[in-house]
PyMOL Python script that loads the backbone (N, CA, C, O; Angstrom):
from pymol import cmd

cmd.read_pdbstr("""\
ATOM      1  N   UNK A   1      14.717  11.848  97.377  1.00  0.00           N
ATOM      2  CA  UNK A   1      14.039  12.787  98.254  1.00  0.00           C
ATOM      3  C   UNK A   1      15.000  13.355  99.301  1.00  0.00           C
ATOM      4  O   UNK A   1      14.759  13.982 100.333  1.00  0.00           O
ATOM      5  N   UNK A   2      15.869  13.060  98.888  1.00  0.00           N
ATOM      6  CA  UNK A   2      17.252  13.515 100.299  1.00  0.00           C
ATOM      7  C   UNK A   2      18.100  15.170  99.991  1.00  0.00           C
ATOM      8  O   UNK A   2      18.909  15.606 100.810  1.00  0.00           O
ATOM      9  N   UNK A   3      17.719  15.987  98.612  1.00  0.00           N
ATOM     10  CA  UNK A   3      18.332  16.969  98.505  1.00  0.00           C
ATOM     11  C   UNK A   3      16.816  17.788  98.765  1.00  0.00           C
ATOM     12  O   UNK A   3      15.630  17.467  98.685  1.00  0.00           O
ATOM     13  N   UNK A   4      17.649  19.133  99.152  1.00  0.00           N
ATOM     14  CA  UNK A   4      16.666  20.252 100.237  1.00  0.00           C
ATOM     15  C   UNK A   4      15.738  20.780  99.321  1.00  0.00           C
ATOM     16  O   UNK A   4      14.705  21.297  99.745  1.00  0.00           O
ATOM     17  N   UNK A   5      15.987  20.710  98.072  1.00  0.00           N
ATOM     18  CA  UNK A   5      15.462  21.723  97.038  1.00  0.00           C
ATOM     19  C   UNK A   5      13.814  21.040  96.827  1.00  0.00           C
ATOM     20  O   UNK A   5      12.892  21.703  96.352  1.00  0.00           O
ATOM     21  N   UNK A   6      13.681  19.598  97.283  1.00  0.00           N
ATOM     22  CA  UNK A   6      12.363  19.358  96.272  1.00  0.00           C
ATOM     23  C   UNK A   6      11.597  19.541  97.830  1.00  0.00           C
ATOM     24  O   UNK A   6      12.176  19.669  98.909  1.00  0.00           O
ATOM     25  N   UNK A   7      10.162  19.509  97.585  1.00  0.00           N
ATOM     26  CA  UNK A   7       9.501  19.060  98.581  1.00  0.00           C
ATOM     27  C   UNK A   7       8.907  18.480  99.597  1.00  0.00           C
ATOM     28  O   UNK A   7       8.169  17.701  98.995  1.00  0.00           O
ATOM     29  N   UNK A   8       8.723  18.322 100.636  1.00  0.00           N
ATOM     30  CA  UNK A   8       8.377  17.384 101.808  1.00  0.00           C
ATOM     31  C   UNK A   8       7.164  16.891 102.178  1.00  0.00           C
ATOM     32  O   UNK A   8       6.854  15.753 102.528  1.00  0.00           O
ATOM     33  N   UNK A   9       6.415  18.032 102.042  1.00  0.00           N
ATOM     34  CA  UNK A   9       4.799  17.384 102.052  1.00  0.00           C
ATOM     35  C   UNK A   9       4.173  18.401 101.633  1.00  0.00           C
ATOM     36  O   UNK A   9       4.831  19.433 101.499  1.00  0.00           O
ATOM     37  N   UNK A  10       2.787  18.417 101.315  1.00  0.00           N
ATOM     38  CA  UNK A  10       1.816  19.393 100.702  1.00  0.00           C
ATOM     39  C   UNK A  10       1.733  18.900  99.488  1.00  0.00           C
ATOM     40  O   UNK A  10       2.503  18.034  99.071  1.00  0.00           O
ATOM     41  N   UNK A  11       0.704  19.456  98.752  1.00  0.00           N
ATOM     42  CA  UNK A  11       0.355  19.348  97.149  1.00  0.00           C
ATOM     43  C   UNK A  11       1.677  19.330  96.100  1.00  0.00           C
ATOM     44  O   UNK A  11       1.735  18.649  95.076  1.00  0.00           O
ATOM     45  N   UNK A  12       2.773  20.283  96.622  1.00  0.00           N
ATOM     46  CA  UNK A  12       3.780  20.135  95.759  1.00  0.00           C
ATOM     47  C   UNK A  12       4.309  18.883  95.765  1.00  0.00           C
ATOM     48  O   UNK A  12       4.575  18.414  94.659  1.00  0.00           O
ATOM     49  N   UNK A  13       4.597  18.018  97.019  1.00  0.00           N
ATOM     50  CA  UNK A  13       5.054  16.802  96.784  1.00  0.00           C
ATOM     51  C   UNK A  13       4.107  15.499  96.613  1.00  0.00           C
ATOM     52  O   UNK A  13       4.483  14.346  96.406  1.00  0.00           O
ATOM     53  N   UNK A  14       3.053  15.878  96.724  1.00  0.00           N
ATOM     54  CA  UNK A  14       2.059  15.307  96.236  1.00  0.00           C
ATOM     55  C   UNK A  14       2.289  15.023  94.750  1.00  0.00           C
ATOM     56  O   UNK A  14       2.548  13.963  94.181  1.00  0.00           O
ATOM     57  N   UNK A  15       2.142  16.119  94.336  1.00  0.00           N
ATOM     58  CA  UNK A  15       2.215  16.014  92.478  1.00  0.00           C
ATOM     59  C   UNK A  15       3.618  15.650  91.783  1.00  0.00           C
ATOM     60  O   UNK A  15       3.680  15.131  90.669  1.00  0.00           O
ATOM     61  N   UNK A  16       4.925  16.033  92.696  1.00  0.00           N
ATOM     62  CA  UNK A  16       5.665  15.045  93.023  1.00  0.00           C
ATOM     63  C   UNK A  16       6.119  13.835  92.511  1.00  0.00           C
ATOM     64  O   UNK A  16       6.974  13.494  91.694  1.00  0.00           O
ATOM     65  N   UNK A  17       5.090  13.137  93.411  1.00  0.00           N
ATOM     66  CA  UNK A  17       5.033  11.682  93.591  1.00  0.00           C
ATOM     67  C   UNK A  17       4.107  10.924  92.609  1.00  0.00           C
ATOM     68  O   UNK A  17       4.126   9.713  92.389  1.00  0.00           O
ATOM     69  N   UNK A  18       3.225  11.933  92.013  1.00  0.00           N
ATOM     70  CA  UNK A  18       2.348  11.253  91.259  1.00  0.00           C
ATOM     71  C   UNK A  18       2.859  11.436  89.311  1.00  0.00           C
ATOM     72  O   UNK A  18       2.545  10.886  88.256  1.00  0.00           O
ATOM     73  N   UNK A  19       3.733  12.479  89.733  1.00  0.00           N
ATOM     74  CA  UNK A  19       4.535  12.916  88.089  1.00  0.00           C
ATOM     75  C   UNK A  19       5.329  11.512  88.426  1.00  0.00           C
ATOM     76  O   UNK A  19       4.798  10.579  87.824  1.00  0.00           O
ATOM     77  N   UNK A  20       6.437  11.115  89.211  1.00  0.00           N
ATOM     78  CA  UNK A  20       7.015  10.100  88.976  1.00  0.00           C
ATOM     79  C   UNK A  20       6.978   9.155  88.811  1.00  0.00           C
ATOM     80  O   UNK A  20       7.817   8.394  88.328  1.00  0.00           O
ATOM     81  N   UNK A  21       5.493   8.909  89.361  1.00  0.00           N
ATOM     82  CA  UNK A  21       4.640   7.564  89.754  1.00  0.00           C
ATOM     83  C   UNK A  21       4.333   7.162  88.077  1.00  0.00           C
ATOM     84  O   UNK A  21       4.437   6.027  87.613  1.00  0.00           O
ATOM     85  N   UNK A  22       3.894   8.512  87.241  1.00  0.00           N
ATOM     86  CA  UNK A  22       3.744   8.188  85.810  1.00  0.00           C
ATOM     87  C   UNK A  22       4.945   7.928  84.749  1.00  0.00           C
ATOM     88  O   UNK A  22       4.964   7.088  83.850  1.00  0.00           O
ATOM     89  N   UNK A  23       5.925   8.860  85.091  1.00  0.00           N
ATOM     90  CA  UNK A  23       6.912   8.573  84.483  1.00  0.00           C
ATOM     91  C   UNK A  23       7.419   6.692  84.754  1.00  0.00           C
ATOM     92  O   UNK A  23       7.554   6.036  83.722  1.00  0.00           O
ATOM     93  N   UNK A  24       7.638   6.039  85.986  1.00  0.00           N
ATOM     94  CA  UNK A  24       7.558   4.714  86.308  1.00  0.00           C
ATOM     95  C   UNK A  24       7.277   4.021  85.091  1.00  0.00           C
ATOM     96  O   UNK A  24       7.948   3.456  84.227  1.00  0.00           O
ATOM     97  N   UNK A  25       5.643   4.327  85.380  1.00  0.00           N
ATOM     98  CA  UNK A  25       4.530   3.456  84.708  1.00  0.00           C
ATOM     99  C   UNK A  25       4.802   3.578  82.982  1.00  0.00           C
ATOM    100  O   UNK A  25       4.350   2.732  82.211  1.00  0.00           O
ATOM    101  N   UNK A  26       5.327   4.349  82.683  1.00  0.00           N
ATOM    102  CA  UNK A  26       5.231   4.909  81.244  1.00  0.00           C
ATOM    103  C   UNK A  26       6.449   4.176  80.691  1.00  0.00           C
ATOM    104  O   UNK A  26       6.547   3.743  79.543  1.00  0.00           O
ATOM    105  N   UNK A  27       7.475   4.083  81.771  1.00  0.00           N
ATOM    106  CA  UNK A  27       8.931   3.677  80.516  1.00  0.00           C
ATOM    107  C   UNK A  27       9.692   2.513  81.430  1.00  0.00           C
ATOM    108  O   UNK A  27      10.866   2.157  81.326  1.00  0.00           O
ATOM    109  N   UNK A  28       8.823   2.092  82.226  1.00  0.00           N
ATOM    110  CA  UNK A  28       9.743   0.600  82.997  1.00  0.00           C
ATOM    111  C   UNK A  28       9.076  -0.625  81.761  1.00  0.00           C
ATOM    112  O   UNK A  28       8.049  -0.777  81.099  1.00  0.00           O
ATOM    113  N   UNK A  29      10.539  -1.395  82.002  1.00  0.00           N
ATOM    114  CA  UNK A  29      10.171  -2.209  80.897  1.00  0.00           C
ATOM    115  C   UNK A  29       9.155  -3.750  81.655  1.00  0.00           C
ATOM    116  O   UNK A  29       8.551  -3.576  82.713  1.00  0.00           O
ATOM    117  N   UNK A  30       9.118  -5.119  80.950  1.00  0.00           N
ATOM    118  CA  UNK A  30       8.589  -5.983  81.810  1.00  0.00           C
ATOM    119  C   UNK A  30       9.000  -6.320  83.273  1.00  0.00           C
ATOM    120  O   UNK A  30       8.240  -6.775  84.128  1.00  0.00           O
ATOM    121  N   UNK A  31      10.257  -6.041  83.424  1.00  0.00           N
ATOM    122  CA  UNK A  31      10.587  -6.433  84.689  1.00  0.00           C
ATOM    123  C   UNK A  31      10.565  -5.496  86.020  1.00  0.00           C
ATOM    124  O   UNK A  31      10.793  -5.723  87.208  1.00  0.00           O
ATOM    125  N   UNK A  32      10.196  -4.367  85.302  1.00  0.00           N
ATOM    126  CA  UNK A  32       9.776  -3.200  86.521  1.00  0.00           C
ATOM    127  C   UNK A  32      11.106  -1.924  86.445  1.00  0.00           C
ATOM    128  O   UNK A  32      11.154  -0.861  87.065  1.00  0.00           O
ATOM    129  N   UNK A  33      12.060  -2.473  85.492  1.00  0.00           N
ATOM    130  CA  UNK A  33      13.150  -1.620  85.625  1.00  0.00           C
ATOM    131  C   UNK A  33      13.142  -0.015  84.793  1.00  0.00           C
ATOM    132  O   UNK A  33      12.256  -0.026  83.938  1.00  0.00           O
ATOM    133  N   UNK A  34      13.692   0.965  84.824  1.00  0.00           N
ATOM    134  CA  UNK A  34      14.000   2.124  84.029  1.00  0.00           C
ATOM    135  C   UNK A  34      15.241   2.088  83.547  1.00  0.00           C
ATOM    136  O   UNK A  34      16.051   1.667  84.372  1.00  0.00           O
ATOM    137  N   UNK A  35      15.780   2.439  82.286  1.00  0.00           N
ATOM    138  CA  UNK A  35      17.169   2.416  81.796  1.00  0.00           C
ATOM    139  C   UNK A  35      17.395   3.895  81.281  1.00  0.00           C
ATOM    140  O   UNK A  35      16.844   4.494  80.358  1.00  0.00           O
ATOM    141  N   UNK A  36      18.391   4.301  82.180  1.00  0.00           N
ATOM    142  CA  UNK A  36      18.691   5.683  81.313  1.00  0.00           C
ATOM    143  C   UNK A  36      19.897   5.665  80.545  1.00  0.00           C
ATOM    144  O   UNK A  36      21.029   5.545  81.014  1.00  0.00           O
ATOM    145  N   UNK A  37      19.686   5.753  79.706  1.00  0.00           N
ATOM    146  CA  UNK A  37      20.848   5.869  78.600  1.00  0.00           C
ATOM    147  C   UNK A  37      21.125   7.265  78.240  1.00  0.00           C
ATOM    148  O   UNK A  37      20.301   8.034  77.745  1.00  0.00           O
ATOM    149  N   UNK A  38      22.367   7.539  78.530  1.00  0.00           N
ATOM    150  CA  UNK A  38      22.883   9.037  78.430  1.00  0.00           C
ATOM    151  C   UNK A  38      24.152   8.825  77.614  1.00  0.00           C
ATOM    152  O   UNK A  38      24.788   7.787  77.428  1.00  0.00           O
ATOM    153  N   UNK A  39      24.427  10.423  77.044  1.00  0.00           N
ATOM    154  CA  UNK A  39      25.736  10.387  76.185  1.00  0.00           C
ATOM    155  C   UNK A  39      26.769  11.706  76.881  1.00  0.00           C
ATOM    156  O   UNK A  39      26.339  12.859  76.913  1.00  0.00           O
ATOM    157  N   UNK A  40      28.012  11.384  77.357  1.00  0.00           N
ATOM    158  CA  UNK A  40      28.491  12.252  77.754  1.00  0.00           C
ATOM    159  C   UNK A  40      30.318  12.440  76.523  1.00  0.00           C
ATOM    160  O   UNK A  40      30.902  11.670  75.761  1.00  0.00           O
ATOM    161  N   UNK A  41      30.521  13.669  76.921  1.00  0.00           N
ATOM    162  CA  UNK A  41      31.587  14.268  75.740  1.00  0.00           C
ATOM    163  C   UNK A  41      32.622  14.147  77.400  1.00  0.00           C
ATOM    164  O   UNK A  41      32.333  14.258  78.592  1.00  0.00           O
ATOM    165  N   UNK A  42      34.001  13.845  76.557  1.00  0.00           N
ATOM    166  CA  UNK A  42      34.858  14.412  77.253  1.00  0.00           C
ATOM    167  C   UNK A  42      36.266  14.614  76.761  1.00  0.00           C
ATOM    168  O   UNK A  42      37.094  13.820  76.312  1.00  0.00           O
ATOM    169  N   UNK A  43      36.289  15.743  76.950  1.00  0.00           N
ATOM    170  CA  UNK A  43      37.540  17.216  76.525  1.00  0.00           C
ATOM    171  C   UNK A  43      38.950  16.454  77.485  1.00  0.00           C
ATOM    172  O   UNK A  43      39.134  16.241  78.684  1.00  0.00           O
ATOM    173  N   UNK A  44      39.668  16.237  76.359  1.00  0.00           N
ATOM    174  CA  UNK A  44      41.312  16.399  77.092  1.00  0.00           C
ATOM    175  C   UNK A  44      42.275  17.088  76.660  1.00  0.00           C
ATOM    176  O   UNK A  44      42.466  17.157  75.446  1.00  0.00           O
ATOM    177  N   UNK A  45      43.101  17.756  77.576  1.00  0.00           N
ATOM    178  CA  UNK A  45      43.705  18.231  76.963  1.00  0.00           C
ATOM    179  C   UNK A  45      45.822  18.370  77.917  1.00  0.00           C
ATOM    180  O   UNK A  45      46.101  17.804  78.973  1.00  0.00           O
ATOM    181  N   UNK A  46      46.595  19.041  77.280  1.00  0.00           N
ATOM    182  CA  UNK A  46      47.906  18.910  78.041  1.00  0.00           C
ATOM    183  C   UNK A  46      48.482  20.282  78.252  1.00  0.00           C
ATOM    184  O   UNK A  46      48.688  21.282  77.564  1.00  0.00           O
ATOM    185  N   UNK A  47      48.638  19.939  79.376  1.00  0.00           N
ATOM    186  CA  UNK A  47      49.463  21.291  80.316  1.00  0.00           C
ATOM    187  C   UNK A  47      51.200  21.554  79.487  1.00  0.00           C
ATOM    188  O   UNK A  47      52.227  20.894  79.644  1.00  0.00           O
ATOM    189  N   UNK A  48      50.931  22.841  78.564  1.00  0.00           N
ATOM    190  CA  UNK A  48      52.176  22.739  78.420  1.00  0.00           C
ATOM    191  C   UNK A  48      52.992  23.405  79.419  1.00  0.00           C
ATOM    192  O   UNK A  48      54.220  23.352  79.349  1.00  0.00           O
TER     193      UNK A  48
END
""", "prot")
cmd.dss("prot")
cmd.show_as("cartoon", "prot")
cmd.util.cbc("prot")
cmd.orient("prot")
């Protein structure tokens, strides 16, 4: 909640809090945790 872009109070952060509140509930495993597993690419290359 610390970058400017999302909301502070009103219905928007209302719904917010209650989209995340489901997302939580939907994919924490027994111990209460979320795991995001992501795949990232990375390009190397040499300065000739």
């Amino acid at each position: 909640m610390s970058v400017s872009y999302l909301p502070r109070e009103g219905s928007a952060y209302e719904q917010l809090i209650d989209n995340f509140q489901e997302l939580y509930q939907r994919f924490r495993d027994e111990s209460g945790f979320i795991y995001m597993v992501y795949r990232t690419s990375v390009h190397l290359g040499e300065k000739q």
